[in-house]
N, C-alpha and C positions, 0 to 999 in steps of 0.2 A: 676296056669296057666290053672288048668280045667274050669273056667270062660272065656279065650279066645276064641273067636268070627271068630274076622275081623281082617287083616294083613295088612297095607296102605302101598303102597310104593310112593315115593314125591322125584321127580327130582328137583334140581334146579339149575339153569344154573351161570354160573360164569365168570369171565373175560375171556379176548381174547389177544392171545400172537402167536407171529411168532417163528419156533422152531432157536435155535441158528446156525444152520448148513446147516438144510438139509431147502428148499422150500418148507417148511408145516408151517399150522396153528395149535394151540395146544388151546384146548377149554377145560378149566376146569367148572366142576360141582361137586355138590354134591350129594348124593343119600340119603335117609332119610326113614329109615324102621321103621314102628312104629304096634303096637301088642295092637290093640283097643279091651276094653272089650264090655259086654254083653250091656250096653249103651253109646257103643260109645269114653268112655274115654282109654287113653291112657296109656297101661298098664309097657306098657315095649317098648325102643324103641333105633335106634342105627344110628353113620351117618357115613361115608364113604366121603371120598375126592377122586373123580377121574378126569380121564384124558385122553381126546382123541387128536390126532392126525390125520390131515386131508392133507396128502400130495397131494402137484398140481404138478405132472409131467409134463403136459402139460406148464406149466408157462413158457414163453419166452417175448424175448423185443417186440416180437409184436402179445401180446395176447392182448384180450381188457378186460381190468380190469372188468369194469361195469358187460359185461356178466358172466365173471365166477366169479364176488363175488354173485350173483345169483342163479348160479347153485349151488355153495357152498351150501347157504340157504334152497334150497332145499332138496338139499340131506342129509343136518344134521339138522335132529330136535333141535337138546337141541341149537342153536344160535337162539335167539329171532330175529324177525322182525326187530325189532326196534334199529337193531345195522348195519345194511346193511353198512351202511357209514363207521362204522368203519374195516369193514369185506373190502371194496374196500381199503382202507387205506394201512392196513397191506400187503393185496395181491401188492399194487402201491410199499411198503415198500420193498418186497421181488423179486418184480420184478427189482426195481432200485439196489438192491446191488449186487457190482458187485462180489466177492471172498468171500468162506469162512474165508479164511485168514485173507479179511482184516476188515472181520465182529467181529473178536474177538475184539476188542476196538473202535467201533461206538456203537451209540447210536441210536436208535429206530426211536424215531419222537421226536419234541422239544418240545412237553405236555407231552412227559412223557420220562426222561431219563434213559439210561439203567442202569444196577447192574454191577458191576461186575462178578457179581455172572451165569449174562447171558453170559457176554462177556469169561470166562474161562471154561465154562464147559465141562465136557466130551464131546467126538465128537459120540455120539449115544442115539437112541430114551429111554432108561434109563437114567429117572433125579429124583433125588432124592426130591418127594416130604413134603413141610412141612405141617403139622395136627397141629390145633389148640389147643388140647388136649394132643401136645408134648412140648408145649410151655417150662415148667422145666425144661425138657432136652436142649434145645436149651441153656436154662440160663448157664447152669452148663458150657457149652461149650463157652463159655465167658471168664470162669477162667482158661482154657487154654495157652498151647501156641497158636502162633499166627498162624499156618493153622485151627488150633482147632475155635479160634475167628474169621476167614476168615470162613470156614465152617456155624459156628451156627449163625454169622449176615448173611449170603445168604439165609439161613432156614427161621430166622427171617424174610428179606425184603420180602422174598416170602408170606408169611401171611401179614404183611405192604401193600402189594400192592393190599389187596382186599380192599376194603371201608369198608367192613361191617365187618371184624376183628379190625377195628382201635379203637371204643370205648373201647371191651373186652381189648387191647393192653394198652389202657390209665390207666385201673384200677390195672395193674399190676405195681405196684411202682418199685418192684425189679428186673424188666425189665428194665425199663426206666432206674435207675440207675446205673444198670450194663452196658448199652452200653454207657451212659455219660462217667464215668471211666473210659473205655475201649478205647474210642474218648480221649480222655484227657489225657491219658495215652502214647498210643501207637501210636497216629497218624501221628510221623514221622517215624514210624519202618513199616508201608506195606499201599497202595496207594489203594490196592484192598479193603481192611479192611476200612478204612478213607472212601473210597468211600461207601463201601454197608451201614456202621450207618449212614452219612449223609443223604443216598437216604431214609432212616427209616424214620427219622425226616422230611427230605423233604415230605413224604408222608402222617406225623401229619400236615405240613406246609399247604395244598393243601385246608385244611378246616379253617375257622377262630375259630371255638370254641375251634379248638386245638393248638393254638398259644401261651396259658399261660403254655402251658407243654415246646413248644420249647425256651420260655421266662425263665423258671422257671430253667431251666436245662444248661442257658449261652450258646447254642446253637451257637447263633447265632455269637458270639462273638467270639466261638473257628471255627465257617470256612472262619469268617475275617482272624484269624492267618493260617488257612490254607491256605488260598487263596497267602496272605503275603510272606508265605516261598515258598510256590509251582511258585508264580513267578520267585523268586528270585533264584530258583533253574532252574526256566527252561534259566536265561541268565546265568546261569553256564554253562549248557551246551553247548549252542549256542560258547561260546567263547569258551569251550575245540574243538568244532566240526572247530571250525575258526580257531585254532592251529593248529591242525591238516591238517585241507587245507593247510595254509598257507606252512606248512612243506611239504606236499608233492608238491606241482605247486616250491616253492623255489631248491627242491632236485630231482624231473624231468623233470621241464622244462614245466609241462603241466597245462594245467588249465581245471578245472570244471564246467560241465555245465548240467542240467538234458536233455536228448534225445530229449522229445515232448517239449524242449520248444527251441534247438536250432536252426532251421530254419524259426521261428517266430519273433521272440524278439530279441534285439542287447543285445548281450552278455555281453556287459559292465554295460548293465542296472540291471542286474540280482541281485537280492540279497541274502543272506548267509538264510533266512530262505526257499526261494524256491528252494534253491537247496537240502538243507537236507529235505523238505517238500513235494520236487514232488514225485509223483507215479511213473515212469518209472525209470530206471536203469540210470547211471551218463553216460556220455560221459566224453570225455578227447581231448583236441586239444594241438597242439603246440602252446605256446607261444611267442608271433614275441622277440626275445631277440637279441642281438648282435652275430657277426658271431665267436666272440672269446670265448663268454661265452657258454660253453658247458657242459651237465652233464655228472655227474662220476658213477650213478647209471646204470646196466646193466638192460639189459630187464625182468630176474629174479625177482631181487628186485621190479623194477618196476608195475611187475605184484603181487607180493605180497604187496603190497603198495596198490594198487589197491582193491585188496580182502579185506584189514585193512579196508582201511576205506569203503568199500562200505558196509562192516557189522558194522562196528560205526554208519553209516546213518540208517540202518533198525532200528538199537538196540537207535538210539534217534528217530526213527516217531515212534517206537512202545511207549516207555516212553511216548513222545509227547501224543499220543493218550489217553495213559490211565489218564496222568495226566490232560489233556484237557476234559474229562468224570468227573471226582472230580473236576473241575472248573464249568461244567456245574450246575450239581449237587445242589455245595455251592451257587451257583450266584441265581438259581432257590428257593431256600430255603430261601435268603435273597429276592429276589422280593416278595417275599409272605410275608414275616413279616413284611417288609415295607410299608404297608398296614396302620400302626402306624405311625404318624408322630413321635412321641417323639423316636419311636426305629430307624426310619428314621433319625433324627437327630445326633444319637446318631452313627450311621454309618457312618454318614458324619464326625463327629469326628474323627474316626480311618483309614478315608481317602478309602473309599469304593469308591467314584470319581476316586482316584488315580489310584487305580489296576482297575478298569471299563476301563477307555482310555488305561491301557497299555497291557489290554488286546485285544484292537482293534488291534491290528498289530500279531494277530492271523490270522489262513487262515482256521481253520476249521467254516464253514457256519452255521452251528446250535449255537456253540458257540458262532459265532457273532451276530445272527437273536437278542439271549437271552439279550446278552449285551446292545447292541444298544435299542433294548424296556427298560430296566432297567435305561438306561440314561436318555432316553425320558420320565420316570416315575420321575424319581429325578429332572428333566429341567426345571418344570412347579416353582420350586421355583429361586427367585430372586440370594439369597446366595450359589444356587446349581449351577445356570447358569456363574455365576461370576466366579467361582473355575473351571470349564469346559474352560472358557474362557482362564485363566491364564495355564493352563494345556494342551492349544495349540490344543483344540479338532476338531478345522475346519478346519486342515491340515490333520486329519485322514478320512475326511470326503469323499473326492474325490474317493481313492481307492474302498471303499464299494459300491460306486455307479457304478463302472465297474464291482460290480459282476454280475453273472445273475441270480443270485437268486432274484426274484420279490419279496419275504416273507421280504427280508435282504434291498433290495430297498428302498420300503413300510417303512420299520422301519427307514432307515436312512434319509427318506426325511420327516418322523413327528419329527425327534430329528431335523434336519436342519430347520424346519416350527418353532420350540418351540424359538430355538438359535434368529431364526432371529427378532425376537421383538427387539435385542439389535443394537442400530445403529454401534458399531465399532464390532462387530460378521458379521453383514452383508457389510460389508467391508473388514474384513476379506475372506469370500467367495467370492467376487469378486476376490480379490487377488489370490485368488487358482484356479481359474475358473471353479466356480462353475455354473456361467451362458451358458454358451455353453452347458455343460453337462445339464442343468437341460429344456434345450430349446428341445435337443437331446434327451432326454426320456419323453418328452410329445407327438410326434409322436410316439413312439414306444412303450410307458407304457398300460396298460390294464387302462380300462375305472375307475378303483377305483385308481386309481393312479393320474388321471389328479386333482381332484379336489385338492389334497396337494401341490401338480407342480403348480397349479394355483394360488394356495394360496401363495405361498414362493417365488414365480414371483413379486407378485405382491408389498410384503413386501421389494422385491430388489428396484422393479421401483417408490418407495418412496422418494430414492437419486436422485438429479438431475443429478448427475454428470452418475448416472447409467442408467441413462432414454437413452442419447446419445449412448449406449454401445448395445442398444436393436436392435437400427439401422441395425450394421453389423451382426446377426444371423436374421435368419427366422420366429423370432416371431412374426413379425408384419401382416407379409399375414398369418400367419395360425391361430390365435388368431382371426382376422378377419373374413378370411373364417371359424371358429367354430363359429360363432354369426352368420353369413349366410345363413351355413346348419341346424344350431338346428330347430329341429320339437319341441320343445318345447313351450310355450309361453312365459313361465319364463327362461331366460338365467342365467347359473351358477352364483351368485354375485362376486364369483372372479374371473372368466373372463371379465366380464363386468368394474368391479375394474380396474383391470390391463389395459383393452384399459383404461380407463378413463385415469389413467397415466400417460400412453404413450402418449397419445395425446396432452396431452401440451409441447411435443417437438415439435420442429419447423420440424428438417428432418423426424421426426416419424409420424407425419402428413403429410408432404407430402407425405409420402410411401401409406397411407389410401386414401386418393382422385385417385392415380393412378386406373388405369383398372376399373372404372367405380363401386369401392368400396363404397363410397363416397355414389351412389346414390342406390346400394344395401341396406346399410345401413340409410340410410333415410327411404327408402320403409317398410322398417323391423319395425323402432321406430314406424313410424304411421300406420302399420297395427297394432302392437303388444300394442301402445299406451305405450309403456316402458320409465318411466322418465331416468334410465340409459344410456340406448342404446343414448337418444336425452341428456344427458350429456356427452358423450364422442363426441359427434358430436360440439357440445356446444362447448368444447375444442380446437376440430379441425377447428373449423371456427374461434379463437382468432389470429392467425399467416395470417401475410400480405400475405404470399404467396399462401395458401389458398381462400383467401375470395372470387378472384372471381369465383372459383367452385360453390359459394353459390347463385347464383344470379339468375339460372334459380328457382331454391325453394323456394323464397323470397316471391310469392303471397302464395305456400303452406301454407309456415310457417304462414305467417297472416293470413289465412282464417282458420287456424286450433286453432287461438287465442280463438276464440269467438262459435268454434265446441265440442273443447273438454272436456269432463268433466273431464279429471283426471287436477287437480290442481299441482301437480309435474310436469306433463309432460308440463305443458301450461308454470313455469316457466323458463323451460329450453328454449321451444321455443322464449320467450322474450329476453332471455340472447343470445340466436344466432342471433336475429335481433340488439340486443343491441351491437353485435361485427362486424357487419360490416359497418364501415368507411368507405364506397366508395362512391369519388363523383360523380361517375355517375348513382347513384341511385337513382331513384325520389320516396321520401317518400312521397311526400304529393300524388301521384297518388296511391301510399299504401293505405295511409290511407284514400282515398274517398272512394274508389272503393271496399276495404274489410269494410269500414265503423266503424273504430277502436274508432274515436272520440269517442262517447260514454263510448267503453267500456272502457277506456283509463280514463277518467272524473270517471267512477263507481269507480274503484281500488285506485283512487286519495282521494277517501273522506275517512277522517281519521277515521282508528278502520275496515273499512269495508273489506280491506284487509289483509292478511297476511301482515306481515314486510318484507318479503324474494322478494316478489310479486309488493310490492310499489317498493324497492330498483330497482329491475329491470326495472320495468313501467319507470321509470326516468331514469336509466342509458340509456334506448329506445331510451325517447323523448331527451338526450343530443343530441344522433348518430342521430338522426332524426332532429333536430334544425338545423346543422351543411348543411342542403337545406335551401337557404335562403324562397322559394316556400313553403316549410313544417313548417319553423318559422312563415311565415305569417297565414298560415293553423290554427295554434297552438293559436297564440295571437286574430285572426277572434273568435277563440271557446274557447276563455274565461280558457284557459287548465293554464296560467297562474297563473290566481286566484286561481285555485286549488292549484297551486304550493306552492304559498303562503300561502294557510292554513295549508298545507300541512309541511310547514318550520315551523307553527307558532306550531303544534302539538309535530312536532318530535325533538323539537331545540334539548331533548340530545341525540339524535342519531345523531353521527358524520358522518359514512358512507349515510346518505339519504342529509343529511345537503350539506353535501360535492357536490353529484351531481346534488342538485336541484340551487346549486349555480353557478356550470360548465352548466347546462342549460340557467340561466339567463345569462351566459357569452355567450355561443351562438346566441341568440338571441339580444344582446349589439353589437354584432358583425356587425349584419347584419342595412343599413342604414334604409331599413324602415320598421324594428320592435324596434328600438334601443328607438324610442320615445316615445313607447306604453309602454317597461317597466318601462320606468322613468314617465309616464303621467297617464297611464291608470290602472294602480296598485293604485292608491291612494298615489304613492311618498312612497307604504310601500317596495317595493323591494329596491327602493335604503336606504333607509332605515336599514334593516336587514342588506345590506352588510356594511354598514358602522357600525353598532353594532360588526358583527361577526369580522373585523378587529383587534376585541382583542381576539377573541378566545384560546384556550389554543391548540387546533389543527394546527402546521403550515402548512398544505396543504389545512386547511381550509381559512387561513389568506393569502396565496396566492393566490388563486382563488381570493377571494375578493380583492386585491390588482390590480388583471389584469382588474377584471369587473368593478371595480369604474374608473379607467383611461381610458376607453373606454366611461364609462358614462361622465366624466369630458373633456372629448376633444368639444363633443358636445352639453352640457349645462352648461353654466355660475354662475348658482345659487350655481347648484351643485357643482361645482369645484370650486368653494370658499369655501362650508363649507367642502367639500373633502381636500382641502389644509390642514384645520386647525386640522381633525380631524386626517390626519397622520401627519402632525407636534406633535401634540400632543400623538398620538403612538408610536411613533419613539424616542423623546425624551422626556418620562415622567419623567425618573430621574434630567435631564437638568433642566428642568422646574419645579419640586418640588424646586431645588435648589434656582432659580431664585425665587419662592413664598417666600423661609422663609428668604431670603435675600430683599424682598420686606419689609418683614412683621416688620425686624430689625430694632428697634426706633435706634439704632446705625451705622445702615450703609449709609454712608452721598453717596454713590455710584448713589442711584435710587431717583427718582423726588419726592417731596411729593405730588404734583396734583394728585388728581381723583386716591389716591391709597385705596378708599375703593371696586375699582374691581381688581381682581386677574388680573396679567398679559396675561396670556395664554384665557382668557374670550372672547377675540376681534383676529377679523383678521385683525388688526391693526397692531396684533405682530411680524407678518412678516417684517413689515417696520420697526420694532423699532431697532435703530440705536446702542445699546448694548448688539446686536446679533453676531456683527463683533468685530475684536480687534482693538484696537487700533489704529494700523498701517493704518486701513483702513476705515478713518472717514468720507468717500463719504457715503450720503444718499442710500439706497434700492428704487431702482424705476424700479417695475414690465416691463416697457417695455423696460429700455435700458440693452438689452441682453449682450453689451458688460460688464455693471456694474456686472450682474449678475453672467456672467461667472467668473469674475475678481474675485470677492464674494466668487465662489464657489471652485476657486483652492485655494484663500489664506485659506479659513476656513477650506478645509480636510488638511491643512498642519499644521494648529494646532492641535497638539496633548494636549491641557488641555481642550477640549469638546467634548464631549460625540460625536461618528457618528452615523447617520442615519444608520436604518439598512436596509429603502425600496430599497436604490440602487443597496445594494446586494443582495436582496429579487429576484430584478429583474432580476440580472445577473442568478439566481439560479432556474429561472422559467424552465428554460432547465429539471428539473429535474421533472415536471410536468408530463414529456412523460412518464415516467416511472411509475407514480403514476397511471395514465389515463390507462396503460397497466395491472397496477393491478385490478384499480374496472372497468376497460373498460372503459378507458376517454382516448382522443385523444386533446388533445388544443394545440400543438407542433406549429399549423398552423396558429392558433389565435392570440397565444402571438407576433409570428417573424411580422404579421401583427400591431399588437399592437404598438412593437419597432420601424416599420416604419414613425406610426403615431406620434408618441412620438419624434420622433428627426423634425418632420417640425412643434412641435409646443414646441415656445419657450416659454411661459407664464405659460405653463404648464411645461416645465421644472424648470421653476425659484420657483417652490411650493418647489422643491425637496432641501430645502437647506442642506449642511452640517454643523453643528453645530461645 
């Protein structure tokens, strides 16, 4: 030692703890003395664990946290900077509790639960601390009895709960295995014990490289069985504590209610856990009974009755408490090793689901905040979600959401976001009404809350049956007015989602055009240029009752065709001129005046377009055709032709197929464009439609059914070989028959002349006379209408030929309107005009035979 020099002394600072009792902060450090030689090396050196105390007398409900976790910092060196937040924490911690009392079985904050070891100890500033260096001693104390074991694991957690003790704690095996044992052993003989090893482990848990110690050692496995019995235990006592009720309201007449909650709450509502679970003291009322049933119990008993059970209540919240601290605990130490799918799995196994939901019908809030995230962790799989399901967990869902815990909210509304991917889950919450409630905490939630609210809205108004239900709540003006107010550029996408929605209700859209929404909303899309915003509008203009709001913005929306650059946003706006049906619109003074032709011709030529962009372009020009002023516009500029190329490129696209066929029906319609399409096409339109007559699409086969009968009223050429070629559609089976019955050297039935052409080859075949039966051996002769009809009721009375199916084709056009409301086609008006013409022309009824 005669070489010693220099003396180092080296603080260093160590966690942060509230004291159990009193309103102080307790700041542990170490001290580190070291005895440096003559160059500096360290000759001899020693450490020290201590402990300060920093009591806040001042601390009341309305101190301001911020400032005095401040002054704290200042006034004590050894709390680094860098911990300010958690120093406000603690001080929020010690402000919000309310009773020593009732501090002995709560828990701290829900990152870090408490010990037991905190929650019982002596009521004075001596606490027994643990050294590192006593570590063997602690062990020995293990092999004790069980205050001895309650004792040396508090000693223990207290070194656990540094961080930097926990590798040292890993290499000692016979540590580790001594509290395994000891858990394994003894863990239904004391609650304090069971609690302070788990919190041990929990505290290996906290880190992942320490998860093969809690693996290794069945950890995990033994606080599923804890969890298991400590349920199972706590509805033991619910039902002894319900006996007990029961006996006393049966043997005085009175019934039980907790104080602060009987002038609030209907009595009847009440249930068995909030009354043994409220804070304040029981009341007792008279029970309305009959005037004959009278108790035998005097005021004596009564009041000792009284005293029984109001300490059976204390003596189950306290149990409650402590047992609910070992549920936190266990449930904290499985979320952490769940981290693992396979030990994740392995949990679902021994129904960790199970005791998750039936712990939800708990009231302590920390315990739930844990659980609920725990759920939400396990949710995200398929097989997790299903067992939640069957398990009835969106009946538990409602109560959490009337808590007021926002931490507990938050949690319950990302487990309800995960559930609702499933359509009968979200059906479910409808059922429980979920929707009021979740419309009611979007006004009142903190800004990190709306965007889950939005989200899980929005997954509701996916049902249509639920879209109608959005009507009677306030989401529809306020959802609105947030798209409104936002200073943003970019609106939330599931705000925007959600109107999208809604807006395809018929009454939920009218709620949006009221008070001059409507054109807030317009103003908004085209300054913001947002394809969403002008998709939810897009929406809103599909319903009759809407459209004509639209009619003063009809030159905007065109002249914003050919201005804007975003390409989304220009589709939407097509698709809102492409929904409005109104005949008092004059398109063609549209399309001069914004000078669309062009660009209309540009998007028409094949490849050049997007496919999303043509489909619209046309579904346009159908709603635009439907003026007969705008058909002639159309056919003047050659827009036709394109159409044409247009059919001849995309033939396997049904949806463009489809409207550029309801356009040439439009334009059939009208008398003088009707002869351009058949003339000035090159005969190639009528054409196509008599091709696609066989299509495998029947809405495509209809449309061409309605536009050839309009072409065949007023030209002759054509409705001759229109006859033949739906004779020959209508009944190809008929007519194969007839071919190999032609073809039969044995069938003495058919002519041998001129039978080297097929039957079906000439429209001759309409006349031929072995079309009718028998009975009915008068010639076919195209003008006498009465032969014809005669013809036509005896051949649908035979039933051994095949019928026609264009009559019922036609009756079924009705169903057109529906189709035209899905890609946005309207021809309801065309076809009943169609029908008109079809009954004052008899020649062309007589093509229609029944076979």
């Amino acid at each position: 030692m005669d070489e010693a020099k220099f003396l180092k002394r080296k603080v260093r600072s160590g966690n942060l703890d509230v004291h159990p009792t009193e309103k102080a902060l307790v700041v542990n450090y170490d001290v580190e003395a070291l005895i440096l030689g003559e160059l500096g090396d360290p000759m001899l050196g020693d450490r020290k664990e201590c402990q300060k105390i920093i009591r806040l007398k001042s601390l009341n409900a309305d101190t301001n946290v911020a400032l005095l976790a401040k002054e704290v910092m200042e006034k004590c060196s050894l709390i680094h900077g860098s911990k300010l937040r958690e120093v406000e924490q603690l001080i929020y911690y010690l402000q919000t509790r309310r009773t020593n009392d009732e501090v002995e079985d709560v828990g701290i904050q829900l990152s870090r639960p408490a010990s037991s070891h905190a929650t019982n100890t002596e009521r004075n500033v001596d606490i027994e601390r643990a050294i590192i260096s006593n570590i063997d001693s602690y062990i020995e104390l293990m092999y004790e009895e069980i205050p001895g074991k309650i004792r040396g694991s508090s000693l223990i957690l207290q070194l656990a709960r540094v961080p930097d003790n926990l590798l040292e704690l890993t290499k000692n095996e016979s540590l580790l295995s001594a509290l395994a044992r000891v858990l394994r052993e003894d863990w239904r003989r004391s609650i304090e014990l069971s609690t302070n090893i788990v919190y041990i482990f929990f505290c290996f848990s906290t880190y992942s490289q320490f998860h093969s110690i809690v693996l290794e050692y069945r950890i995990g496995s033994l606080c599923m069985d804890i969890i298991d019995f400590e349920l199972g235990r706590y509805d033991q006592w619910k039902e002894d504590m319900e006996k007990r009720r029961r006996h006393f309201e049966s043997t005085t007449g009175l019934s039980l209610f907790p104080t602060e909650i009987g002038n609030n709450l209907d009595k009847k509502a009440i249930v068995g856990d909030e009354i043994w679970n409220a804070d304040g003291p029981l009341d007792f009322e008279v029970k309305r009974r009959s005037v004959e049933l009278t108790s035998s119990a005097t005021d004596v008993d009564v009041n000792k009755m009284k005293e029984d059970i109001e300490k059976s209540r204390k003596k189950f919240k306290s149990l409650t408490r402590k047992q609910e601290q070992l549920l936190r605990v266990a449930f904290y130490l499985l979320l952490n090793i769940a981290e693992n799918t396979e030990v994740e799995r392995k949990m679902r196994k021994k129904n960790v689901i199970g005791m998750l939901i039936k712990t939800l019908d708990r009231s302590n809030t920390d315990l739930l905040i844990l659980v609920v995230t725990f759920l939400k962790k396990l949710s995200i799989f398929r097989e997790n979600k299903d067992l939640m399901a069957d398990l009835n967990v969106i009946e538990k869902l409602p109560r959490l959401l009337h808590n007021s815990n926002s931490d507990l909210i938050q949690s319950t509304l990302k487990l309800s976001f995960n559930l609702s991917f499933d359509t009968k889950l979200r059906s479910k919450m409808i059922r429980v009404g979920l929707l009021p409630k979740l419309v009611t905490l979007l006004i009142q939630s903190e800004i990190k809350n709306k965007t889950t609210i939005l989200g899980l809205l929005y997954h509701l108004s996916m049902d249509d049956k639920v879209k109608s239900m959005f009507t009677y709540t306030d989401c529809i003006p306020m959802v609105t007015d947030m798209i409104l107010v936002s200073n943003d550029n970019q609106i939330k996408p599931e705000l925007t989602a959600l109107c999208i929605n809604l807006a395809a209700n018929k009454r939920n859209a009218q709620l949006m055009v009221e008070n001059n929404i409507l054109q807030g909303l317009i103003r908004r899309a085209f300054r913001t240029q947002d394809p969403l915003v002008m998709k939810m509008i897009r929406n809103i203009s599909q319903h009759d009752c809407t459209k004509e709001s639209f009619i003063e913005f009809v030159g905007d929306f065109a002249t914003a065709l050919t201005q804007s650059e975003s390409q989304d946003f220009v589709l939407e706006i097509v698709g809102v001129l492409g929904n409005l049906t109104l005949p008092d619109l004059d398109y063609s003074q549209i399309l001069r005046r914004c000078n669309l032709i062009p660009w209309i011709r540009n998007n028409l030529v094949p490849g050049k377009a997007q496919d999303d962009l043509v489909l619209e372009v046309v579904i346009f020009l159908g709603t635009a055709a439907y003026d007969e002023m705008c058909a002639r516009l159309l056919c003047k500029a050659d827009i036709l032709l394109s159409l044409v190329e247009l059919l001849r490129a995309k033939q396997e696209d049904d949806e463009i197929v489809l409207q550029i066929i309801y356009v040439f029906y439009q334009i059939a319609k009208h008398d003088s464009t009707r002869d351009y399409l058949i003339r000035e096409t090159g005969n190639e339109a009528p054409g196509y439609l008599i091709d696609l007559m066989h299509d495998k699409n029947p809405m495509i086969r209809k449309v061409c059914d309605a536009c050839l009968d309009v072409i065949a009223l007023c030209d002759e050429d054509w409705a001759a070989r229109i006859k033949v070629e739906k004779f020959r559609s209508h009944n190809q089976q008929w007519l194969e028959m007839v071919e190999s019955i032609t073809l039969d050297p044995t069938n003495h039935l058919m002519p041998d002349e001129d039978d080297s052409l097929p039957p079906f080859a000439s429209g001759d075949l309409l006349k031929h006379t072995m079309l009718f039966p028998t009975s009915n051996a008068a010639l076919f002769n195209a003008d006498d209408v009465d032969v014809v009809a005669k013809s036509l009721s005896d051949a649908s009375e035979n039933p051994s030929r095949p019928v026609s199916r264009y009559t019922r084709d036609l009756d079924e056009m009705g169903e057109l309107t529906a189709a035209r409301s899905r890609s946005r086609l309207s021809i309801g008006s065309g076809i009943e005009d169609l029908c008109v013409s079809k009954m004052k022309c008899n020649e062309f009824n007589a093509s229609h035979v029944l076979i």
